[in-house]
C-alpha positions as CSV (number, residue, x, y, z in Angstrom):
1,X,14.9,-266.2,117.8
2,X,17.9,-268.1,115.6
3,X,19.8,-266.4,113.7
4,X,20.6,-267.5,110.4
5,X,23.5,-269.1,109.4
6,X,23.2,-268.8,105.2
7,X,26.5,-266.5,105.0
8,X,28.7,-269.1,107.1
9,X,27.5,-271.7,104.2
10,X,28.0,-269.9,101.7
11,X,31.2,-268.8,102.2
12,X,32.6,-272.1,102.8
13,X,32.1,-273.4,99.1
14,X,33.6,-270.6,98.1
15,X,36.6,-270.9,99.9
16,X,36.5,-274.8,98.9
17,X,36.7,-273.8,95.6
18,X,39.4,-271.0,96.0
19,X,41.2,-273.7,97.3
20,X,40.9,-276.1,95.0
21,X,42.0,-273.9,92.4
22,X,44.8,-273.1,94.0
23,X,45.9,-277.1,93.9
24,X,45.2,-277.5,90.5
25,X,47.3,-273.9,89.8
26,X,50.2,-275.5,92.1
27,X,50.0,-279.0,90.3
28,X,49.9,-277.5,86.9
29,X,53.6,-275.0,87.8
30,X,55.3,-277.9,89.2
31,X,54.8,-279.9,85.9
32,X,55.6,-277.1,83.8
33,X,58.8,-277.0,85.9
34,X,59.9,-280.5,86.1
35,X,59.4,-280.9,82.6
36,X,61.8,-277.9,82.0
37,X,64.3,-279.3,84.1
38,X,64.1,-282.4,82.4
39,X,64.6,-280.7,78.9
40,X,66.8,-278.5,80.1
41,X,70.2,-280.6,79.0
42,X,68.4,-281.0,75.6
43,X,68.0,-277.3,74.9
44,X,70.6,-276.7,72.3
45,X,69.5,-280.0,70.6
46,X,65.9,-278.4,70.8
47,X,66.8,-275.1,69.1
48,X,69.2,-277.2,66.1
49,X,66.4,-279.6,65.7
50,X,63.8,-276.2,65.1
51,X,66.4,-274.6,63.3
52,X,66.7,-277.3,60.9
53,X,63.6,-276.0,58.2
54,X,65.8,-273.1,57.9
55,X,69.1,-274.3,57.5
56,X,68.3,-277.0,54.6
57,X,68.1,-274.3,53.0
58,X,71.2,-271.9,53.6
59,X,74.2,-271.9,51.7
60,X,77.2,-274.0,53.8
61,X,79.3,-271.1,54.5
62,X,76.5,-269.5,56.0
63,X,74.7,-269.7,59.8
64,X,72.7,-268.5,62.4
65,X,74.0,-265.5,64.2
66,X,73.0,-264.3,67.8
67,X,73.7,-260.3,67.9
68,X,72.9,-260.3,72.0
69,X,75.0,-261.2,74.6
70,X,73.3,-263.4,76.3
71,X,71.0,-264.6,73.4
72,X,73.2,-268.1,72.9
73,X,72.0,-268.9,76.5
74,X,68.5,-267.6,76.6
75,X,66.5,-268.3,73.4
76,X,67.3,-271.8,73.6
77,X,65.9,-271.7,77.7
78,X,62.8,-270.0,76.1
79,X,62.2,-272.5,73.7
80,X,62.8,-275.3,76.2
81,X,60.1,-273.3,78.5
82,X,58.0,-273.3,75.9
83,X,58.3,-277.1,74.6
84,X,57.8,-277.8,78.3
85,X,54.4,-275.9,78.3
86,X,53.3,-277.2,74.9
87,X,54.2,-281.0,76.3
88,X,52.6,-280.0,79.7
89,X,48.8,-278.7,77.6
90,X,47.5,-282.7,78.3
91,X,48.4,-282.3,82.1
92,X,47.0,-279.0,82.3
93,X,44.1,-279.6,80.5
94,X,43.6,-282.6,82.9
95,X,43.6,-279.8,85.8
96,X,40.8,-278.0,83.9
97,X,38.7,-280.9,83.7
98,X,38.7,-281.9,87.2
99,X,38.1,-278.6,88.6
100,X,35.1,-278.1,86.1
101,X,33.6,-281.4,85.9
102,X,31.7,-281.2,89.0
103,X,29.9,-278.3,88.0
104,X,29.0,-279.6,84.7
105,X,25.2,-282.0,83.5
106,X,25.9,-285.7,82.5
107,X,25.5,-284.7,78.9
108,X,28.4,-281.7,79.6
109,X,30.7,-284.1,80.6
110,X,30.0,-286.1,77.7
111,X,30.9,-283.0,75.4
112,X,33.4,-280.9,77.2
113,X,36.2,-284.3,77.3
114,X,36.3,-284.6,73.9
115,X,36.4,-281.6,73.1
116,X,39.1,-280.6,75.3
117,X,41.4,-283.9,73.8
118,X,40.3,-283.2,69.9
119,X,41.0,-278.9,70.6
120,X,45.0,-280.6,72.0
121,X,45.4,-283.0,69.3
122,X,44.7,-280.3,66.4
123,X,46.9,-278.0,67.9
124,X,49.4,-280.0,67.9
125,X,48.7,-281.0,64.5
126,X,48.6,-277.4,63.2
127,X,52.4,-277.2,64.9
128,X,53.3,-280.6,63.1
129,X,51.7,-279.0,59.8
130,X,53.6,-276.0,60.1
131,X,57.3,-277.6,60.8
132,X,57.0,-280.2,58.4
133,X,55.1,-278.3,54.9
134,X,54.6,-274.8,55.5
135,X,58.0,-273.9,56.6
136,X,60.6,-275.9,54.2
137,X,58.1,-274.4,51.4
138,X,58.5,-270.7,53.0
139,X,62.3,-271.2,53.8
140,X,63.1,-272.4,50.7
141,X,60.9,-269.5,48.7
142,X,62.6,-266.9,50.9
143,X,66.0,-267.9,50.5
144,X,65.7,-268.3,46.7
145,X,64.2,-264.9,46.5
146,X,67.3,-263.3,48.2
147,X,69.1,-260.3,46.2
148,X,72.4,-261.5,44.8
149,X,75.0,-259.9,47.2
150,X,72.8,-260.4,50.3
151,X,73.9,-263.2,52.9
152,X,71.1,-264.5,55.0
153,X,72.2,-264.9,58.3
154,X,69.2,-265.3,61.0
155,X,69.2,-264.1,64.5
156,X,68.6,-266.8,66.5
157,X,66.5,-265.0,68.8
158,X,64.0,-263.2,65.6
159,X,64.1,-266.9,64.2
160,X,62.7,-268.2,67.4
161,X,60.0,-265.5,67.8
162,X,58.9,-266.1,64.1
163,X,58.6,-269.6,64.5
164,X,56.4,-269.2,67.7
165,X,54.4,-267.0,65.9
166,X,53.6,-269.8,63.0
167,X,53.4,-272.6,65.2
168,X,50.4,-270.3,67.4
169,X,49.1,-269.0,64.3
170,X,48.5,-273.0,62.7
171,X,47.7,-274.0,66.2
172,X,45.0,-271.3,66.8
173,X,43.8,-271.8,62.9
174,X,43.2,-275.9,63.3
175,X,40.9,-275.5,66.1
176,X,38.5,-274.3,63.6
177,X,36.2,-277.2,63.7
178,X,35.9,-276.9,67.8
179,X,34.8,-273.8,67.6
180,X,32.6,-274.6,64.8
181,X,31.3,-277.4,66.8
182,X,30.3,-275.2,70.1
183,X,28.8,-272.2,67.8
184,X,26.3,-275.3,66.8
185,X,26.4,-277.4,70.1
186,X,25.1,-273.8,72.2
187,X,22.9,-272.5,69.6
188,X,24.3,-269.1,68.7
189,X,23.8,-270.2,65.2
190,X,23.1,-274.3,63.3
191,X,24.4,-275.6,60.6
192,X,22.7,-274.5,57.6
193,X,23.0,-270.8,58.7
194,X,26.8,-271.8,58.7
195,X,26.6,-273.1,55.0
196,X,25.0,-270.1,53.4
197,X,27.9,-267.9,54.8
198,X,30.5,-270.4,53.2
199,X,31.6,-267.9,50.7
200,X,32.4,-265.1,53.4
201,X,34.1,-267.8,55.6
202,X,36.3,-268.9,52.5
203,X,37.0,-265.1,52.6
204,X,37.6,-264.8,56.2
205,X,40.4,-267.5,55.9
206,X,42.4,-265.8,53.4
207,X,42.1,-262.5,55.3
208,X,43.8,-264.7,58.2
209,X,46.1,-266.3,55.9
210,X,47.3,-263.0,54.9
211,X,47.5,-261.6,58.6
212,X,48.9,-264.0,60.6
213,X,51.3,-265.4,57.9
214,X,54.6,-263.6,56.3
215,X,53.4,-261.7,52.9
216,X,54.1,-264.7,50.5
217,X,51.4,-266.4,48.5
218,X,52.8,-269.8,49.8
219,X,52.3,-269.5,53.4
220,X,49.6,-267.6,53.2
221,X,47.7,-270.5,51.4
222,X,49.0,-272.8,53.2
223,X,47.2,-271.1,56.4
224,X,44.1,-270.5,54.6
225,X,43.5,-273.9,53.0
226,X,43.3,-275.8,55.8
227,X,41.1,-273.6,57.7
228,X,38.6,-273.9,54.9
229,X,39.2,-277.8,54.9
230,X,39.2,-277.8,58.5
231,X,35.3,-275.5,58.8
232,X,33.9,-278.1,56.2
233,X,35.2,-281.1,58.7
234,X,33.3,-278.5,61.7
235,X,30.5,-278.5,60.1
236,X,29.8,-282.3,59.2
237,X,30.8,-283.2,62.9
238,X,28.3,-280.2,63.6
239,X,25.4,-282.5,62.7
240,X,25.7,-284.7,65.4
241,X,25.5,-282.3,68.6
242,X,22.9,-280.0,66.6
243,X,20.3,-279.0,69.9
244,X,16.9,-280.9,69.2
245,X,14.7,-277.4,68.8
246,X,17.7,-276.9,65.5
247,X,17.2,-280.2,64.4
248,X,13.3,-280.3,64.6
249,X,13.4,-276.5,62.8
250,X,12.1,-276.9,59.0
């Protein structure tokens, strides 16, 4: 009588695939950290060329201040981290890819690519949207609306975590049509179902305009406005990976 040898083989893809994570983990750290040491000798020029929004705005005898010790050194390494990761996301996502792709139908693959490129290119367009109209609009409402008397001076460490916030805030809002897209593309819901609950959508976006933005009516619209713009774009791209039982429905 044999004894049967399922465990052995089932254990080894699992291991295969433990390990293959682990190389795609490993690849993905050392460019995160050979970018960084790349942009390391830029990171003051990073933090000047962030800070710029802000200080088109400030009177010339005033400036950022850094009310931490070691702040001058640090928040300028975090945003150089952090430039290296957002520069990095086309690299990483290249790791995701070729660790899922074998798992994935012929008409997956055909999906999940360009989604993963158009969900990285409208991030990075909600970051461009934010450094180059929201904030000279906010920046210049803010320091206009400052009490006669008052000096703004910005910590350079708050001013860095603010700006983080935004850019992930008009990052996570542009992906709107993505998600809109894989709502339709798995079923959970089709297009027309989508249209009747426009008006609570619209809704929805100024909610999020108004939580993820500082309490001004400009950023706030400026959040919520695209994200309606951007759901309408969704939902015309929608139409084309519509499942056939949605598109056959009455």
């Amino acid at each position: 009588m044999t004894v049967p040898k399922s465990s052995g083989t089932e254990e080894q893809p699992l291991v295969s695939h433990l390990m293959e994570l682990r190389n795609r983990l490993l690849r993905s750290l050392i460019v995160i950290l050979v970018m960084t040491v790349v942009l390391m000798p830029f990171a003051n020029d990073l933090y000047r060329l962030l800070a710029r929004p802000l200080m088109a705005h400030l009177p010339e005898t005033n400036s950022m201040i850094a009310t931490e010790v070691a702040a001058p050194f640090l928040t300028p390494f975090k945003l150089t981290l952090v430039t290296a990761i957002i520069l990095s996301v086309p690299v990483l996502l290249y790791q995701l890819w070729a660790f899922i792709a074998p798992g994935l139908y012929q008409n997956e693959r055909r999906l999940i690519l360009p989604l993963l490129t158009s969900s990285t290119l409208l991030f990075f367009l909600g970051i461009a949207f934010a450094y180059f109209v929201v904030f000279p609009l906010m920046f210049g409402f803010f320091t206009q609306a400052t009490p006669e008397g008052v000096a703004v001076m910005t910590d350079i460490s708050k001013y860095l975590d603010f700006v983080l916030t935004m850019f992930f805030a008009f990052g996570l809002a542009f992906e709107v049509p993505v998600a809109t897209v894989l709502l339709v593309w798995t079923g959970i819901t089709n297009v027309e179902r989508l249209r009747e609950k426009r008006p609570y959508i619209i809704v929805a976006a100024f909610i999020s305009g108004m939580l993820l933005t500082p309490p001004d009516i400009i950023s706030q619209t400026l959040l919520a406005l695209p994200m309606w713009l951007l759901f309408e774009t969704g939902l015309w791209f929608s139409r084309l990976f519509m499942p056939k039982k949605s598109m056959e429905e009455p």
